[in-house]
Residue frames as a rotation matrix with the C-alpha (Angstrom) as fourth column:
UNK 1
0.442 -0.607 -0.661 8.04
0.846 0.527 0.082 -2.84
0.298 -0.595 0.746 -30.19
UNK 2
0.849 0.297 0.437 9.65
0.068 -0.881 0.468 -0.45
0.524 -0.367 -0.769 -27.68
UNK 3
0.364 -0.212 0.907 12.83
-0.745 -0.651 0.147 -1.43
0.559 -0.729 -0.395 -26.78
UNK 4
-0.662 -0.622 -0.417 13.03
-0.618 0.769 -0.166 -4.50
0.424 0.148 -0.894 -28.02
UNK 5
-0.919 0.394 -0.014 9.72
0.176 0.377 -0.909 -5.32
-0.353 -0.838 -0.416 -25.62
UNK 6
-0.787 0.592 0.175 6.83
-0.115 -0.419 0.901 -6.12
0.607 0.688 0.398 -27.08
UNK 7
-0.799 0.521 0.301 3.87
-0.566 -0.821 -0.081 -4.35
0.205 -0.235 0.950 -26.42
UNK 8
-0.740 0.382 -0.554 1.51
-0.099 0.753 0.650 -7.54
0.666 0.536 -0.519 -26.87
UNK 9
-0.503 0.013 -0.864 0.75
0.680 0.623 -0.386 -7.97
0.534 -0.782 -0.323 -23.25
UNK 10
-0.811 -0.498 0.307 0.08
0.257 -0.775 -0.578 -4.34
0.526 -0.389 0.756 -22.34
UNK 11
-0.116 0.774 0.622 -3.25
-0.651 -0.532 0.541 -3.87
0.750 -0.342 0.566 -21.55
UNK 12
0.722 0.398 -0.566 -3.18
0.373 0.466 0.803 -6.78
0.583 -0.790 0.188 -19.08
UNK 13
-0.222 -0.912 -0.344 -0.04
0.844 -0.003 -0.536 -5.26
0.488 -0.410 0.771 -17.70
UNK 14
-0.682 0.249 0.687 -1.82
-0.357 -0.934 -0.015 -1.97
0.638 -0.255 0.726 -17.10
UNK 15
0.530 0.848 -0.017 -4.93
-0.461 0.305 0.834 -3.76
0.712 -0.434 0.552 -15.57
UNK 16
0.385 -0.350 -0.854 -2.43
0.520 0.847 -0.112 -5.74
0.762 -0.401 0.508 -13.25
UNK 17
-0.877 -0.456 0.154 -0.13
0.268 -0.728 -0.631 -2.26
0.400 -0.512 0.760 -12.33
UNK 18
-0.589 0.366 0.721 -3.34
-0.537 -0.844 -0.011 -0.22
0.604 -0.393 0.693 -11.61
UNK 19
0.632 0.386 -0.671 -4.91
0.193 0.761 0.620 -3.21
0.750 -0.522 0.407 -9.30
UNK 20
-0.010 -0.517 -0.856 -2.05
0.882 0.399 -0.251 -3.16
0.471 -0.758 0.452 -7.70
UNK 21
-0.848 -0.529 0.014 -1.45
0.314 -0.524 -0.792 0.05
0.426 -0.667 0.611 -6.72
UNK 22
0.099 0.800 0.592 -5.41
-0.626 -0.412 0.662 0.65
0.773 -0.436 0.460 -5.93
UNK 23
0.668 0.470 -0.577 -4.82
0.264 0.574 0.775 -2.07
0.696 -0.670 0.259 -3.49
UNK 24
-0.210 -0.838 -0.504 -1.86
0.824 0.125 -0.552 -0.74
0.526 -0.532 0.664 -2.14
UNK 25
-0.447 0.630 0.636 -4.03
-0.432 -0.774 0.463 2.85
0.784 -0.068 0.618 -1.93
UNK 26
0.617 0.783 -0.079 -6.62
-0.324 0.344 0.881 0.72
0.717 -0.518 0.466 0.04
UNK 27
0.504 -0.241 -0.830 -4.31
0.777 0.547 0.313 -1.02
0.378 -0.802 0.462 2.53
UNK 28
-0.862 -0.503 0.065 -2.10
0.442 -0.808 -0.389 2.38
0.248 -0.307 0.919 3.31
UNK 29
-0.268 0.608 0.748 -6.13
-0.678 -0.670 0.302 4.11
0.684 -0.426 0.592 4.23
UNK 30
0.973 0.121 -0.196 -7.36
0.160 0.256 0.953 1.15
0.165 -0.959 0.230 6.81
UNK 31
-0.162 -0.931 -0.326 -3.42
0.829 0.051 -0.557 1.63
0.535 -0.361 0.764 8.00
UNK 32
-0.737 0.028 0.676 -3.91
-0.183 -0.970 -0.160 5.28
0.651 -0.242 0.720 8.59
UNK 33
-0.426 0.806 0.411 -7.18
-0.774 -0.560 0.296 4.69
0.469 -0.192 0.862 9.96
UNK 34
0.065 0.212 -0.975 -7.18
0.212 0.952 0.222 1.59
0.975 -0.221 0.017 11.61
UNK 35
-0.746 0.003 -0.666 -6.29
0.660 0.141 -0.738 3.23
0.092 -0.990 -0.107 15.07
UNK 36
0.130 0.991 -0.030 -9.84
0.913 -0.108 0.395 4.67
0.388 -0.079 -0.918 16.21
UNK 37
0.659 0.029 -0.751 -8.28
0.741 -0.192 0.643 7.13
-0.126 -0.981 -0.149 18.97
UNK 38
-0.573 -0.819 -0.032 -5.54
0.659 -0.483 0.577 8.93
-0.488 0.309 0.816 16.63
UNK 39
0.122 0.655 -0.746 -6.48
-0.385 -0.662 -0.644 12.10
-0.915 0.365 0.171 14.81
UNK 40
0.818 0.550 0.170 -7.37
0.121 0.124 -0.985 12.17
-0.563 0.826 0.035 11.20
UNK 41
-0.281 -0.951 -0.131 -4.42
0.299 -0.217 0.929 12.01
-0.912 0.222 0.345 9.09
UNK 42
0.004 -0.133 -0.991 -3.51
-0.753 -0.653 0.085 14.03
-0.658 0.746 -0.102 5.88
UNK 43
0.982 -0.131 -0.135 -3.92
-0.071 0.405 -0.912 12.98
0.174 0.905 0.388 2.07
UNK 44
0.268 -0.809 -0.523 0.55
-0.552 0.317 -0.772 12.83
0.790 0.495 -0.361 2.27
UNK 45
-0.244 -0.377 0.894 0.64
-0.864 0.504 -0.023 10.92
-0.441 -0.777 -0.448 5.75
UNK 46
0.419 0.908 -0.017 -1.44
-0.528 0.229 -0.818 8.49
-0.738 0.352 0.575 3.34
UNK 47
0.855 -0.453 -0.253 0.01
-0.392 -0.246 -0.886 9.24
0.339 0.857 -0.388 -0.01
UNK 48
0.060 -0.982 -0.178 3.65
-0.877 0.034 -0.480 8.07
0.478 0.185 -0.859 2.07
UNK 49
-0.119 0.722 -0.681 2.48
-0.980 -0.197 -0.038 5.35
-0.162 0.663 0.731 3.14
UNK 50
0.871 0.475 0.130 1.54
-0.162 0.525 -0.835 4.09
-0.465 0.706 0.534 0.29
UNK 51
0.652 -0.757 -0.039 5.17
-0.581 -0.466 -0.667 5.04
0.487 0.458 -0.744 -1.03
UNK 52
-0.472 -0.737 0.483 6.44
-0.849 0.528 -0.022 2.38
-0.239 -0.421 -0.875 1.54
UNK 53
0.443 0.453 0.774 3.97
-0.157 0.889 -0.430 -0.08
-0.883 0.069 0.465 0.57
UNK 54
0.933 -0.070 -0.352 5.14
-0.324 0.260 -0.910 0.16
0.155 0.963 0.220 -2.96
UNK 55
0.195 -0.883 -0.427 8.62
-0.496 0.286 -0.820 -0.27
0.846 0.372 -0.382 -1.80
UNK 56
0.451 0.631 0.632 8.42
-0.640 -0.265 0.721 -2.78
0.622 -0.729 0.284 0.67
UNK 57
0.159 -0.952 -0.263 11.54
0.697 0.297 -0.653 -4.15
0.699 -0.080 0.710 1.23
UNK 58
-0.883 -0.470 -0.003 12.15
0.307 -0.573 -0.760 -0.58
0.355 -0.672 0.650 3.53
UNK 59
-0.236 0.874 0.424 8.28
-0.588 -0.476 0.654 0.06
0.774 -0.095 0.627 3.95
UNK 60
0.512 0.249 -0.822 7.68
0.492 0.699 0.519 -3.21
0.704 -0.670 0.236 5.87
UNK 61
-0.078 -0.766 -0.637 10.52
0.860 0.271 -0.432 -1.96
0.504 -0.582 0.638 7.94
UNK 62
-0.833 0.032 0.552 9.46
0.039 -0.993 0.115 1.47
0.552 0.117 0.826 8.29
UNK 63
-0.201 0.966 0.162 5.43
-0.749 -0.258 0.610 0.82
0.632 0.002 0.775 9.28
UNK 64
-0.519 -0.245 -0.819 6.82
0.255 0.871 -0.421 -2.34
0.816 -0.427 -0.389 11.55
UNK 65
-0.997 -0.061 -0.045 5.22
0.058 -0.231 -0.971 -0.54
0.049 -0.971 0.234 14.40
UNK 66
-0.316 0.922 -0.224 2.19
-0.944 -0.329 -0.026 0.67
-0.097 0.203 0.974 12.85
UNK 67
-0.312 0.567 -0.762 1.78
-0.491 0.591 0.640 -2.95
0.813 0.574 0.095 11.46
UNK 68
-0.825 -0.245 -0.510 2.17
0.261 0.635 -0.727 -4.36
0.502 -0.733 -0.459 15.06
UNK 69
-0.760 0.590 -0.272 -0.17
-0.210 -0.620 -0.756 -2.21
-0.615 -0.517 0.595 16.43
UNK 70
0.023 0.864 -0.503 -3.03
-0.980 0.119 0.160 -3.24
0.198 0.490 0.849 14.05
UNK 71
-0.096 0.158 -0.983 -2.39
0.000 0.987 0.159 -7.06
0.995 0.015 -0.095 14.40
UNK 72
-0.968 0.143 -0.207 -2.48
0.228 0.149 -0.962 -6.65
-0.107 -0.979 -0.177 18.30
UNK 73
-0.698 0.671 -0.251 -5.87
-0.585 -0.736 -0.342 -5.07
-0.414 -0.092 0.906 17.53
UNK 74
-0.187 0.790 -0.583 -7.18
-0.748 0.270 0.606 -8.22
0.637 0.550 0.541 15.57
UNK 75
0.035 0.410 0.911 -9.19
-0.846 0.497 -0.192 -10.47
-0.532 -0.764 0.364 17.24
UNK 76
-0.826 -0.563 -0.007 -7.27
-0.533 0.778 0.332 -14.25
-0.182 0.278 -0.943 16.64
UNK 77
0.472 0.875 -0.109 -9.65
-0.821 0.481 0.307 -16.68
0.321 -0.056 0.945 15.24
C-alpha cells in the first residue's frame, strides 16, 4: 500500500493509462496531418496537441477550429 491505495489493480491501471495516451498520440498525428495542403508539422506542434487532448476540457476548446475543419472534410454517411 502507497498511501493508503492499494496497489492490487496496478498493472491494469498502467495498461489502461498507456492505451490511453497512445490513443491520444494517434488522434493528435491524423489532427496534425489530416489537412493534405498544410506543411509538415513538428514533433512539439504534435507533442501540444496531444497536451490539449489530455486536457480536454481547454483542448476541445483550443483545437475547436482544427476539429471543424476535419469534420467539414468527412464525407457524411
Amino acid at each position: 500500500m502507497i498511501g493508503k491505495l492499494s496497489m492490487n489493480n496496478s498493472p491494469a491501471a498502467f495498461l489502461f493509462f498507456a492505451a490511453f495516451l497512445f490513443c491520444i498520440g494517434r488522434t493528435a498525428i491524423a489532427l496534425e496531418t489530416a489537412d493534405p495542403s498544410a506543411a509538415p508539422t513538428s514533433m512539439g506542434k504534435t507533442l501540444g496537441t496531444a497536451a490539449l487532448l489530455f486536457f480536454s476540457v481547454v483542448g476541445v476548446w483550443w483545437l475547436r477550429q482544427r476539429l471543424l475543419g476535419v469534420a467539414a472534410r468527412t464525407p457524411s454517411v
